[in-house]
MIVEXVO-176812 format. One record per residue (C-alpha): residue in one letter; x, y, z. Coordinates in steps of 0.001 Angstrom, whole numbers, plus 524288, in hexadecimal, padded with zeros to 5 digits. Each point is the difference from the previous one (the first is absolute). Layout:
// MIVEXVO-176812
AXYZ;...
//
This chain:
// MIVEXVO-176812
XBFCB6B569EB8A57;X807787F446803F6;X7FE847FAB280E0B;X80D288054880586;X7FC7580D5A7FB61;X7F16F8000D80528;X806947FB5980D5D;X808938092E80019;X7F77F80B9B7FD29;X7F7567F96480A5E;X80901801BB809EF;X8058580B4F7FDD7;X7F1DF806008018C;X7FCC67F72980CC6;X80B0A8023D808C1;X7FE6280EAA80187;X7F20D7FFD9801CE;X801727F1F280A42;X80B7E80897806AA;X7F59C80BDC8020B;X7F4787F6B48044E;X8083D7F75B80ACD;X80432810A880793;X7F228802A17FF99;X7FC5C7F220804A4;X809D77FF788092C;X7FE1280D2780612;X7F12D7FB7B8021B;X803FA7F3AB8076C;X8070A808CA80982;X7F37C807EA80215;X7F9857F384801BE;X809487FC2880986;X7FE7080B9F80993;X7F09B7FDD07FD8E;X802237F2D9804D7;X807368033580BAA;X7F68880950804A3;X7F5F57F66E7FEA2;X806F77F66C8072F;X7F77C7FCF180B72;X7F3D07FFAA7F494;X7FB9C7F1957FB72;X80AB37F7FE7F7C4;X7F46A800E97F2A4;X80301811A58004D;X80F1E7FD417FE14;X7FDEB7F3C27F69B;X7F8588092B7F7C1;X8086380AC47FEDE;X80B3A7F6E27FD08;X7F8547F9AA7F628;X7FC7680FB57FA81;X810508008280072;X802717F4537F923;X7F3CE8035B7F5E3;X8094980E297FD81;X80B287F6DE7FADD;X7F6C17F70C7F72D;X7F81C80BF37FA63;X8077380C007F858;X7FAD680D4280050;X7FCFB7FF517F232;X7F4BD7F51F803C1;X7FB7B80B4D80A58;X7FFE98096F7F616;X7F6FC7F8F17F92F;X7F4818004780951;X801E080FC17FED5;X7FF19801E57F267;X7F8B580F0D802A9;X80AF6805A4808A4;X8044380C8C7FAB2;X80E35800F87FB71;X80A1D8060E80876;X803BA80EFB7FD09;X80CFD7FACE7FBB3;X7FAFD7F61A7F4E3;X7FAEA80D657FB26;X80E0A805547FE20;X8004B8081280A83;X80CA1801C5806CF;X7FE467F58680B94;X7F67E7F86B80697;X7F9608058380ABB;X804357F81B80CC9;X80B537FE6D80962;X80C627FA3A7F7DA;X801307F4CD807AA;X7F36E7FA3B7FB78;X8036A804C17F330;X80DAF7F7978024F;X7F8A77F4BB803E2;X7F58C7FFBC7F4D1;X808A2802CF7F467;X806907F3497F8A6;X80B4F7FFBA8046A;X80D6B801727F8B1;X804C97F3247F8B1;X809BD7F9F58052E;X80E96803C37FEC3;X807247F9B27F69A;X7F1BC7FBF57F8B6;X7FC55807C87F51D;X7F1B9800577F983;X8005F7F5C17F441;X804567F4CC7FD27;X809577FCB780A89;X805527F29B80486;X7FFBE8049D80F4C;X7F11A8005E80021;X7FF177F3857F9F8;X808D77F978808F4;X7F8A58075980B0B;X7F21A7FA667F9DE;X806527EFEA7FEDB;X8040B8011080EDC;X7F3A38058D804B0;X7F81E7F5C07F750;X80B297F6DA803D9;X7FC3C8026380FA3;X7F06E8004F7FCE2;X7FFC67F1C07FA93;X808787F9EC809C2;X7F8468078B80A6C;X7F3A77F9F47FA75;X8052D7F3DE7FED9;X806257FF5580DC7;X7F28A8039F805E9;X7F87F7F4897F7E1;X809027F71380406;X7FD498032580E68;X7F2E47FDA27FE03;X802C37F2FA7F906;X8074E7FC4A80933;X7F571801DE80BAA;X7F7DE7F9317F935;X809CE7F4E47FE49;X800E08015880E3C;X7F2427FCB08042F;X801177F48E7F920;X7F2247F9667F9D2;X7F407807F7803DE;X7F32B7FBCB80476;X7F3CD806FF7FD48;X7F6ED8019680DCD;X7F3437FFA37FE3E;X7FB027FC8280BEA;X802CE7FC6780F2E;X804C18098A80BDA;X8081F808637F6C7;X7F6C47FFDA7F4E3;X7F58A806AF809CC;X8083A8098080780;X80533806097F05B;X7F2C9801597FDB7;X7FB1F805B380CFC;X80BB180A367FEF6;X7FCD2801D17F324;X7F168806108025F;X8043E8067380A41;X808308085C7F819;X7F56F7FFF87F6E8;X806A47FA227F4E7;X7FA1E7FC207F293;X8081F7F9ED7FAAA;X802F87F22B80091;X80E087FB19806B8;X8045E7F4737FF09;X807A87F6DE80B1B;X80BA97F9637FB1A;X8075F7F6168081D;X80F4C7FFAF7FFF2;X807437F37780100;X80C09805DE7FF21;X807B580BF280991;X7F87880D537FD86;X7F93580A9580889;X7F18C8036D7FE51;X7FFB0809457F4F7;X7F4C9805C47F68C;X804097FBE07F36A;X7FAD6804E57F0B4;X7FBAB80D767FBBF;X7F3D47FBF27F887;X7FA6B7F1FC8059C;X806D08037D80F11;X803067F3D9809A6;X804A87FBE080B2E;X80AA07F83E8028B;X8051A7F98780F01;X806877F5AD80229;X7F8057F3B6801B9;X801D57FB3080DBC;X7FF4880ECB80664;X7F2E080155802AE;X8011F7F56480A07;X809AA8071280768;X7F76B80BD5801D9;X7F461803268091A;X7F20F804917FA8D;X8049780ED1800E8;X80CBA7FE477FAB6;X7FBCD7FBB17F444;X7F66F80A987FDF3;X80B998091980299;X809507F75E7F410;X7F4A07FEE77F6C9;X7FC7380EAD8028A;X80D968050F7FD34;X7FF5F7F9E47F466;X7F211804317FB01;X8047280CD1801AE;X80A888001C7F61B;X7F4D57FAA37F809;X7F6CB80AFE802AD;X80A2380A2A80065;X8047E7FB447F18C;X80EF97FFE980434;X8050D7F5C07F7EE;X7FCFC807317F3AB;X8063A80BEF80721;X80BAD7F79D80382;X801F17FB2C7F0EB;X7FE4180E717FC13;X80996803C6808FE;X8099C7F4647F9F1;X7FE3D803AB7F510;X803CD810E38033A;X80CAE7F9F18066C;X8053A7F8CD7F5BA;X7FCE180C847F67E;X80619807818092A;X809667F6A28040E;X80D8D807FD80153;X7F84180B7B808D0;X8029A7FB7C80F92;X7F3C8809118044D;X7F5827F8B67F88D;X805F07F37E8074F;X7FE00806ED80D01;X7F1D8803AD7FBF6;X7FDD77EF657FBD7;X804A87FDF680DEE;X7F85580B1B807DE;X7F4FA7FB247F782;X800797F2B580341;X8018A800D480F44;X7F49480B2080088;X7F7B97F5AB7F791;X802F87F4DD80B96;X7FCAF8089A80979;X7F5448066F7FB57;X7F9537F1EC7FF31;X804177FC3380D56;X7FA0A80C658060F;X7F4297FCFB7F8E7;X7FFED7F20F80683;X800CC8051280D2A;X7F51A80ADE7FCFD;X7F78E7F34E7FBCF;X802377F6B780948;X8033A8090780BAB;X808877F5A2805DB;X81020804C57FB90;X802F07F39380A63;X7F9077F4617F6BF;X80591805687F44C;X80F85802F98049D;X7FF067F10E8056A;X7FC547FBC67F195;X80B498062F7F9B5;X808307F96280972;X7FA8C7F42D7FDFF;X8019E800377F2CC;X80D64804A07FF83;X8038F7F2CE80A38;X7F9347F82C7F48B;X80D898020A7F8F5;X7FBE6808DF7F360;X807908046A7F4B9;X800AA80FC57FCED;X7F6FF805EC7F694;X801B3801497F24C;X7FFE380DED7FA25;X7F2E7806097FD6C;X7F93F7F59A8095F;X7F83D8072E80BD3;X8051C7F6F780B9B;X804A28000080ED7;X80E30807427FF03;X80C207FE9D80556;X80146809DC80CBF;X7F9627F63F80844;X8038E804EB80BA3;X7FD9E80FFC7FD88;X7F1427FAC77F962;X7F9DD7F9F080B9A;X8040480B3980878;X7FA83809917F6F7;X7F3AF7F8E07FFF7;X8002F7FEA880E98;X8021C80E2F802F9;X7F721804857F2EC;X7FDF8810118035F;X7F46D806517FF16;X7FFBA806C77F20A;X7FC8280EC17FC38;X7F454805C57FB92;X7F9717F9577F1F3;X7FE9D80DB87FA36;X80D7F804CA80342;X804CD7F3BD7F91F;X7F8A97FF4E7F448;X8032780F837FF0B;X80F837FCA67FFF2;X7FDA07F4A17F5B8;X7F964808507F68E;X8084580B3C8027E;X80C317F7787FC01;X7F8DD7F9857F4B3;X7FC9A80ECE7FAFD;X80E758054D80205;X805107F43A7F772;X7F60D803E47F539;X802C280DB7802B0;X80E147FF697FDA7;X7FD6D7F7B67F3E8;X7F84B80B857F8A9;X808A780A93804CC;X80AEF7F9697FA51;X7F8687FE4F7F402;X7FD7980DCF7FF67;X80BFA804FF80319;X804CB7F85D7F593;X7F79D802A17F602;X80A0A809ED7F97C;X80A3B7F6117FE0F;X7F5627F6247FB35;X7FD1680A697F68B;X80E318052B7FCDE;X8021B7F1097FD27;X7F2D27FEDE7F653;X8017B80B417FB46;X80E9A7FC2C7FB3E;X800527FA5D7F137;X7F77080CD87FEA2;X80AC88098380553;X809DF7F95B7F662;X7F724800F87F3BF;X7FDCC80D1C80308;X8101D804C2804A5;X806867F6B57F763;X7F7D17F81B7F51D;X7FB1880D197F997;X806D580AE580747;X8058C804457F379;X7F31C7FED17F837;X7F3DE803A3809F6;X7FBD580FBE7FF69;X7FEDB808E580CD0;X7F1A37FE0D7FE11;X7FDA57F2DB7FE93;X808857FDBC80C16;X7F7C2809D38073B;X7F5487F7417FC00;X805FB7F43D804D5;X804A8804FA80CCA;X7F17F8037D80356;X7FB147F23F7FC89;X7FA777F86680D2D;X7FF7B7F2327FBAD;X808927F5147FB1E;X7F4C97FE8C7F44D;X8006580F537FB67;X80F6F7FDC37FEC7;X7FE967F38A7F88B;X7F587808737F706;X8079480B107FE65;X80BD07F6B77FC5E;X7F8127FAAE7F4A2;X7FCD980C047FBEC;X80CD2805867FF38;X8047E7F6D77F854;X7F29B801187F74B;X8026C80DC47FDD4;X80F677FC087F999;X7FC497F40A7FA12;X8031A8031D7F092;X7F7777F3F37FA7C;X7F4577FF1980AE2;X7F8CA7F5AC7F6DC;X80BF27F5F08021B;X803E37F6A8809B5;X80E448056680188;X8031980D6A8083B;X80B72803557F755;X8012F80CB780806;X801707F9C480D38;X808807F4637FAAE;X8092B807417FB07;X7FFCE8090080B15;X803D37F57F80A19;X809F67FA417F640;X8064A80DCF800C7;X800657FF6980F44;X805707F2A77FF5C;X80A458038C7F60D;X8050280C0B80A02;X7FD717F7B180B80;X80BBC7F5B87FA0F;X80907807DD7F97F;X8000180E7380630;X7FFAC7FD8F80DEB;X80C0C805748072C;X8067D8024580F30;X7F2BD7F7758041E;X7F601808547F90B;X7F5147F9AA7F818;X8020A801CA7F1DF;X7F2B8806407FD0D;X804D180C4E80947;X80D82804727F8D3;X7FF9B809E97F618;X8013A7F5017F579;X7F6457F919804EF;X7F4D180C1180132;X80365803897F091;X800927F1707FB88;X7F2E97FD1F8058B;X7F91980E0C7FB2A;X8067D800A37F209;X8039D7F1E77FEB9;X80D7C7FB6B7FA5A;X807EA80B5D7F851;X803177FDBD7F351;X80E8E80165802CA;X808477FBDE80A5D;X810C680733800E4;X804FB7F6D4809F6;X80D528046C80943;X803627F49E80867;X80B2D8080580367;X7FA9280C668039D;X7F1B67FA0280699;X7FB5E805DB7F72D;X7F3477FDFA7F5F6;X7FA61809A47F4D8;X7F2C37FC4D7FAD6;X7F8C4806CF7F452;X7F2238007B7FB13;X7FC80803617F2A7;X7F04A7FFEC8038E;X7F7A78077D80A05;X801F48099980A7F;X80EC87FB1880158;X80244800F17F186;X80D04808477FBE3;X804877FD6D80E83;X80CD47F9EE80729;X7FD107FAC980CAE;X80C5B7FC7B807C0;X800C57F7C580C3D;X808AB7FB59808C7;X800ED7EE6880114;X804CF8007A80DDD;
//
């Protein structure tokens, strides 16, 4: 298969199935919305969660669901009954939708040109989101490593307090940046050298905390994850939305923490504003820092509401995370019948077109009651055993010569759009083979064949060319 053709065929099997997965997806996010504004007056870590469990439904297809239910039973309608038993809408919703108009199944040049532009968007995507983060980098200039002093102490004082193992280190900036965690895998620090000096004992603590938290809390990782589902998904405006709700819960989420630590929201709103006077640069993408609503932030940390109930909470988290895995198997079974109808397809044509003409009412009662893809590929072989003239050899002379007749029909007796092997030419070409004479009338559409062998021996057969 040459590398056009194996795209092609890719696509044309992706964009149906992507098409299906982004409805479902997308009709989760919405539930996740109204499940976030209920828990609106709940701590900013509940709603970051269930955006991250909405974002998680775009990265993850129900077929990866599926997988971690390998013993669910098949729906009534994989079992050829006449529906599946549940309201049509969710039947609507969990069946692939149909392809696009204008796209057939195949080899078409839409899907691939659909496949380049959405490959097209993910690189530049990716590459416009590392070069953000090359450029903050270029921004803070040469960095010093911190090892010890005023700062030094206070990281590591907030750091036990949070009762974290692992080690952070304490970079100095010489150049314009916020404080930011920065790394996945060996996590620092960065502020801006000079900044420390502006702040009071408590202030600090609040800075350094922030940051520690995005540490503990493991959100850079979650922030390149989440680069990397946007630029996948980059022509879909909703999983945008999600980056951003994501993103400004995150923030807040650490800066109610800080408060709940330090119990002073007064020390900690003056060290944002300090730092912001210090004349920093905006963060780069996927870098927990300060943000930009300066203004609406210290407010919301100097009127921070008392939250709901723990249990209540955790209740609405799970219950979210369960309805997006919940939706993901029901689709999965729902759709098992066209998953099947689909596998069980190159067996439907060998058995209504391949040997329609040569397979006996009882052998295809057989066949119809076999239950696995390996019992058809058995029987198969031993269809063909059972006609095979010279078992001992190599060649199938039966079954070659078998498809050569279908092929022979197929190109020359096809008419008015119908496949060759269907005509009335076609059926007696591919059971008796070629006659032995041929009376041609272009004129009158007109063919007479004779046999002098067989069952047709003795016999005119007349059809018509048109």
């Amino acid at each position: 298969m040459s590398p056009h053709a194996w795209w092609a065929e890719s696509s044309a099997a992706l964009w149906p199935a992507l098409v299906n997965h982004l409805w479902q997806a997308s009709l989760f996010a919405l539930l996740v919305f109204a499940a976030a504004l209920l828990l609106r007056r709940a701590p900013a870590s509940t709603r970051h969660v269930l955006w991250l469990v909405a974002l998680a439904k775009f990265a993850v297809p129900p077929a990866a669901v599926m997988l971690l239910v390998p013993a669910l039973p098949p729906s009534r309608s994989a079992e050829a009954q006449p529906g599946p038993a549940f309201p049509p809408v969710l039947a609507r919703i969990a069946e692939p939708v149909a392809p696009v108009p204008g796209f057939r199944p195949g080899h078409n040049e839409g899907y691939c040109a659909l496949s380049a532009i959405w490959l097209a968007g993910t690189l530049s995507a990716l590459a416009l989101w590392w070069r953000r983060r090359r450029r903050f980098i270029l921004a803070a200039g040469p960095l010093t490593r911190v090892a010890h002093g005023r700062e030094w102490e206070v990281l590591e004082r907030m750091r036990l307090r949070l009762g974290l193992r692992r080690p952070v280190r304490l970079l100095a900036a010489a150049g314009a940046c916020e404080p930011a965690a920065w790394g996945v895998w060996r996590p620092a620090i960065l502020i801006p050298a000079g900044l420390a000096d502006r702040l009071g004992e408590r202030e600090l603590e609040a800075v350094l905390l922030h940051e520690l938290l995005h540490v503990k809390r493991g959100d850079n990782l979650a922030a390149s994850l989440q680069a990397l589902v946007c630029a996948v998904f980059w022509f879909h405006p909703l999983v945008w939305w999600i980056d951003r709700r994501i993103l400004a819960e995150r923030e807040r989420a650490c800066d109610e923490q800080v408060v709940g630590l330090l119990g002073e929201a007064g020390d900690y709103a003056a060290s944002i504003l300090k730092t912001c006077e210090f004349g920093l640069a905006s963060p780069a993408a996927g870098i927990s820092a300060a943000g930009s609503d300066l203004k609406r932030r210290v407010e919301r940390i100097m009127t921070q509401q008392r939250f709901l109930a723990v249990a209540p909470r955790r209740a609405a988290v799970a219950a979210v995370a369960s309805a997006a895995v919940a939706i993901s198997v029901l689709a999965g079974w729902l759709a098992g019948p066209a998953r099947a109808q689909a596998q069980a397809a190159p067996y439907v044509k060998w058995l209504e077109e391949d040997v329609a003409y040569l397979i006996t009412e009882g052998e295809k009662a057989a066949f119809l009651k076999l239950s696995s893809d390996e019992e058809r590929e058995q029987f198969i072989e031993q269809f063909w055993l059972r006609r095979d003239a010279s078992p001992g050899t190599p060649a199938h002379e039966v079954k070659e010569e078998h498809y050569r007749r279908i092929g022979y029909a197929n190109a020359r007796f096809g008419a008015s759009g119908e496949a060759g092997w269907r005509t009335p030419r076609g059926r007696i070409y591919i059971i008796f083979g070629p006659p032995d004479e041929i009376e041609s009338h272009p004129s009158r559409n007109m063919e007479r064949w004779r046999y002098r062998e067989g069952t047709l021996a003795g016999m005119v057969l007349e059809f018509s060319t048109q």
